[in-house]
C-alpha positions as a LaTeX table, in Angstrom:
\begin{tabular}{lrrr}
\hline
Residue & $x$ (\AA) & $y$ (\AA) & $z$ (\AA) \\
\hline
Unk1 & 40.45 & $-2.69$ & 3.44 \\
Unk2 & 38.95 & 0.26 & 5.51 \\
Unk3 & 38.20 & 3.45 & 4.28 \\
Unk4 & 41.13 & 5.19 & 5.11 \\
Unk5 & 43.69 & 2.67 & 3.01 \\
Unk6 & 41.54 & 3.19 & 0.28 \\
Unk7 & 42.91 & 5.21 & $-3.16$ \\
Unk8 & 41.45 & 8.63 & $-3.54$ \\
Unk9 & 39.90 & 7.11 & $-7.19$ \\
Unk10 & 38.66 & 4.12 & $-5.28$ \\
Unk11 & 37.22 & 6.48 & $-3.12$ \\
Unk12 & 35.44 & 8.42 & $-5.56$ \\
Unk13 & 34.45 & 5.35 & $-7.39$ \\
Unk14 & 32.68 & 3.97 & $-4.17$ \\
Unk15 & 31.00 & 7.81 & $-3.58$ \\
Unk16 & 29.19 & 7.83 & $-7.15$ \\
Unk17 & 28.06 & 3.82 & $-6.63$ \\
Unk18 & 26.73 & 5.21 & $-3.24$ \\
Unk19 & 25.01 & 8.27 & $-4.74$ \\
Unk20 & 24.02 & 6.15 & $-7.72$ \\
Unk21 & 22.26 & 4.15 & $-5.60$ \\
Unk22 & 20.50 & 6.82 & $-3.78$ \\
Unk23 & 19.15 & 9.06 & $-6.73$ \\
Unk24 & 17.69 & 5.32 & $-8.06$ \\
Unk25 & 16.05 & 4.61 & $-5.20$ \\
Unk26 & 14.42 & 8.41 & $-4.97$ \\
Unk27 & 13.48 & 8.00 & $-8.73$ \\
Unk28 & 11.99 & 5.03 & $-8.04$ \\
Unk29 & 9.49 & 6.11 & $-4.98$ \\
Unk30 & 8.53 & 8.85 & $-7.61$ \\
Unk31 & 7.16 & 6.15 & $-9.95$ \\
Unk32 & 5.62 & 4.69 & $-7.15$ \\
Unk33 & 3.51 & 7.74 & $-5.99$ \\
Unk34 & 0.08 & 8.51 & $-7.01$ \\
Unk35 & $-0.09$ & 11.59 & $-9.36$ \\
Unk36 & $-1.99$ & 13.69 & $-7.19$ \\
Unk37 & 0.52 & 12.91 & $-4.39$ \\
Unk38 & 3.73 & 14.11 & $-5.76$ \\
Unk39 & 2.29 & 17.24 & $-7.20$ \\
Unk40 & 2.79 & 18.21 & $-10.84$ \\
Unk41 & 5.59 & 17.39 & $-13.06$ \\
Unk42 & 6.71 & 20.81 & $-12.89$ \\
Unk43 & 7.43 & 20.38 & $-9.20$ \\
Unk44 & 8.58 & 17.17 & $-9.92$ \\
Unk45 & 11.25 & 18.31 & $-12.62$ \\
Unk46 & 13.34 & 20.91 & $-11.87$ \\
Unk47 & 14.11 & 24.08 & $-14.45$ \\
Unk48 & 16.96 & 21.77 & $-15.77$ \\
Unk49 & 14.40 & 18.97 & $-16.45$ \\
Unk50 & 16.19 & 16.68 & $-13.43$ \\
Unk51 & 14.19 & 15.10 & $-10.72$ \\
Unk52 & 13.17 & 16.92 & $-7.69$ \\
Unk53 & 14.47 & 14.48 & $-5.24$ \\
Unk54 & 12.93 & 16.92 & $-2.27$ \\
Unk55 & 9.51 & 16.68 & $-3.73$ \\
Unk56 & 9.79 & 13.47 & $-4.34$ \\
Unk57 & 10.67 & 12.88 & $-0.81$ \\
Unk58 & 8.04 & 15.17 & 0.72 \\
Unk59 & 5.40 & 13.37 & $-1.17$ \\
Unk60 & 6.67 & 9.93 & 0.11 \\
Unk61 & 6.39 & 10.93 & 3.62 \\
Unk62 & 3.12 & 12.36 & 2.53 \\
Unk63 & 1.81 & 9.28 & 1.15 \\
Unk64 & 2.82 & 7.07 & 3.76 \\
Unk65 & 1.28 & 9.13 & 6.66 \\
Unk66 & $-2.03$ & 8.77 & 4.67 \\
Unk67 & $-1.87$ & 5.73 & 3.96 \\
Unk68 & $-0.69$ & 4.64 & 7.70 \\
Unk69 & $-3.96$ & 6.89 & 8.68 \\
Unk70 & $-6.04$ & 4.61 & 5.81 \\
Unk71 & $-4.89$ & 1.38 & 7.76 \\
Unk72 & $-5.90$ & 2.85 & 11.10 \\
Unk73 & $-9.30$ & 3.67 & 9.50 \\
Unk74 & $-9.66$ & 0.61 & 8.39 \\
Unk75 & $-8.97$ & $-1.26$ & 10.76 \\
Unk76 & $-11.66$ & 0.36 & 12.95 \\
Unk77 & $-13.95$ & $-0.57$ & 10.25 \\
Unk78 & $-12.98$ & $-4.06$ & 10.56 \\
Unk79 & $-13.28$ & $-4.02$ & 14.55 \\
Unk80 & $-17.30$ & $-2.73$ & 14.18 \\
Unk81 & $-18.02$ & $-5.18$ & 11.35 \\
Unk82 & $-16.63$ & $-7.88$ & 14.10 \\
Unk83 & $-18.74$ & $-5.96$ & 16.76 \\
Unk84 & $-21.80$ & $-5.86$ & 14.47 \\
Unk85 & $-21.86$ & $-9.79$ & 12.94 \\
Unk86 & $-20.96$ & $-10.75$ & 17.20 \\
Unk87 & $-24.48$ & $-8.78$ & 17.60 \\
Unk88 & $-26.16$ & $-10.17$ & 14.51 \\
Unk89 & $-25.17$ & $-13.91$ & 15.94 \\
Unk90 & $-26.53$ & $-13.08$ & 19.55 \\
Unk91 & $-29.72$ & $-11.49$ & 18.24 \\
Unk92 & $-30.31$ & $-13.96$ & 16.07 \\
Unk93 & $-30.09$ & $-16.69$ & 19.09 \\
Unk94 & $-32.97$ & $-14.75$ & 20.98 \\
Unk95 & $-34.68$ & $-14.60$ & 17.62 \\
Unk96 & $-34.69$ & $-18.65$ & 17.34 \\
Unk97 & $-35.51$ & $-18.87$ & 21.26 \\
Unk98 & $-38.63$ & $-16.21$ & 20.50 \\
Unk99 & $-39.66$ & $-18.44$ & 17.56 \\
Unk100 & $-39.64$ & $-21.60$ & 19.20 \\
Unk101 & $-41.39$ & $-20.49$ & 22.36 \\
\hline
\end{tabular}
């Protein structure tokens, strides 16, 4: 059945699942940001004590730009350990050649 044979109450039923499903999902990502992310819980709850799906939002995109930046940084770190314990091995080769000489 496509959308357009379906009953105007059908229709509405499927429309609150769908929006249901959304406002779950964006109260969810609020429980999964860090405090000092998503800002205070008066930005968080609007003056009629519902969720601020916006800020929620904003802080999500927030949050996962730092942390993508985090992963960058931290990979680097993980690239100049490599470079470093590569140097450490090669150094300590001359080391053993100096010592046995």
């Amino acid at each position: 059945m496509s959308n357009s044979e379906l009953t105007p109450k059908e229709s509405l039923v499927i429309e609150r699942r769908r929006r249901f499903n959304i406002n779950d999902k964006i109260k969810e990502l609020g429980t999964l940001l860090p405090r000092n992310i998503e800002g205070s819980s008066s930005d968080i709850n609007g003056k009629d004590g519902r969720v601020n799906k916006g800020t929620i939002l904003k802080g999500t995109v927030d949050y996962v730009k730092e942390l993508k930046q985090e992963v960058c940084a931290l990979r680097r770190n993980g690239d100049l350990l490599v470079a470093i314990k590569n140097e450490n091995i090669i150094l300590q080769h001359k080391l053993a050649l100096f010592s046995t000489s």
